[in-house]
C-alpha positions as CSV (number, residue, x, y, z in Angstrom):
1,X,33.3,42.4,-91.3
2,X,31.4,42.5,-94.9
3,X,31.4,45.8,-96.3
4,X,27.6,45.4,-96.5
5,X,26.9,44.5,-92.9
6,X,25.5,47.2,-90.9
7,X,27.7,49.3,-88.5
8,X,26.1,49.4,-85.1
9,X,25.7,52.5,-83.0
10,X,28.4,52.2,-79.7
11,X,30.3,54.2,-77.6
12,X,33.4,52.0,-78.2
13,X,36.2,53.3,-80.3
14,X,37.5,49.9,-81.0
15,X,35.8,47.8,-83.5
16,X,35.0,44.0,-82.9
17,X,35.4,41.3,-85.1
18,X,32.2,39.3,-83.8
19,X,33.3,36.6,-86.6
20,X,36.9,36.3,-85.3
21,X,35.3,35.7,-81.5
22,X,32.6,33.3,-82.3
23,X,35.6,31.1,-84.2
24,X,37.4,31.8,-80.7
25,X,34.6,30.3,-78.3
26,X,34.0,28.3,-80.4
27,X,37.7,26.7,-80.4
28,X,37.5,27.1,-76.2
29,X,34.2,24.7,-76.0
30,X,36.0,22.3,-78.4
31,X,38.7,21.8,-76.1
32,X,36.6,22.4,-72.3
33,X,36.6,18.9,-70.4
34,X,33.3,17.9,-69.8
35,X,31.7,18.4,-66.3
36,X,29.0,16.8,-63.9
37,X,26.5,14.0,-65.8
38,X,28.1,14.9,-69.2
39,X,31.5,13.8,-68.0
40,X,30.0,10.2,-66.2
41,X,27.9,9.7,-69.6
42,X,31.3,10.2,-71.7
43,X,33.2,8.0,-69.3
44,X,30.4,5.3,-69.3
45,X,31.0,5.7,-73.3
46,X,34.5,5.1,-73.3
47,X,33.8,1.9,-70.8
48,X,31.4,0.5,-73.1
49,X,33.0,1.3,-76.5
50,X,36.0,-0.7,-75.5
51,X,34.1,-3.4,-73.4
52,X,33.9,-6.9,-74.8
53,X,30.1,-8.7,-75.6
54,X,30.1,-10.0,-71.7
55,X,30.9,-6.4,-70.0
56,X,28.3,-4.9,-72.3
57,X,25.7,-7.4,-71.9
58,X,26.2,-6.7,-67.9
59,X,26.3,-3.2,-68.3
60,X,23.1,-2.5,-70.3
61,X,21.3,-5.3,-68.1
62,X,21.8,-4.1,-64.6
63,X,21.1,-0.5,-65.6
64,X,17.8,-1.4,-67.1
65,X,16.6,-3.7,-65.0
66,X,17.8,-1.6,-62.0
67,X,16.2,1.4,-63.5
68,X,18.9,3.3,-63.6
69,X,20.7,2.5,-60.0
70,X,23.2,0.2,-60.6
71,X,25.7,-0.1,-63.4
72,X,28.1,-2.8,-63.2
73,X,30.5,-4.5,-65.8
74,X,30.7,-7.9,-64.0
75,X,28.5,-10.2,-66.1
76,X,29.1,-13.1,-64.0
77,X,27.6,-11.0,-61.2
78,X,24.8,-9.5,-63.3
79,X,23.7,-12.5,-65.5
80,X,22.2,-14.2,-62.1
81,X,21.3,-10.9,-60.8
82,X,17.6,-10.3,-60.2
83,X,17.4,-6.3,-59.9
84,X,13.7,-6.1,-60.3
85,X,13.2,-8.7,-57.4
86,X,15.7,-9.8,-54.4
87,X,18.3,-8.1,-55.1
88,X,17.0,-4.6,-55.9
89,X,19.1,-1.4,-54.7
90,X,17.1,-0.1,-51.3
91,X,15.7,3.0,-52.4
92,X,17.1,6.6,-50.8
93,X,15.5,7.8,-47.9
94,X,12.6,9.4,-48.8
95,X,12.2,8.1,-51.9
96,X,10.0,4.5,-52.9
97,X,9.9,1.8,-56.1
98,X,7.3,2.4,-57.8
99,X,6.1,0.7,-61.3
100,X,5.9,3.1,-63.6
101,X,3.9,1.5,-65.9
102,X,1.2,1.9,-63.3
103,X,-0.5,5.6,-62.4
């Protein structure tokens, strides 16, 4: 490192180039594949992105409306498609609707 950063106290002989190794992680998370909800959110992206005006109309309709349960990219499906009323996803077991506009 600089000449006029500090040498820490250690018990290792070998010294560490802490600049070298950050540029090294750094280079690893650059090129690690995305996992879990980040990897549905990037492949949602990349649906989207190259969707035409119908498949994106579709999309961001039936995951609003459905809040959040259904994401579909058939517009002639979706544009007749009432998820707030008939046909809203039954909820998990468990688990209700509720409004949450209300308290």
């Amino acid at each position: 490192g600089p000449p006029n950063q500090p040498a820490y106290p250690t018990s290792n002989k070998a010294k560490k180039d802490w600049s070298r190794i950050d540029r090294e992680v750094d280079e690893e998370l650059k090129h690690e594949k995305p996992a879990g909800d980040e990897a549905l959110n990037s492949l949602f992206k990349q649906i989207y992105d190259r969707a035409d005006e119908d498949t994106r109309r579709a999309m961001i309709k039936s995951f609003q409306t459905s809040g959040g349960t259904v994401l579909s990219t058939n517009w002639g499906e979706v544009s007749s498609a009432d998820y707030e009323g008939k046909d809203r996803p039954t909820p998990p077991d468990g688990q209700e609707w509720r409004d949450w506009r209300k308290k």
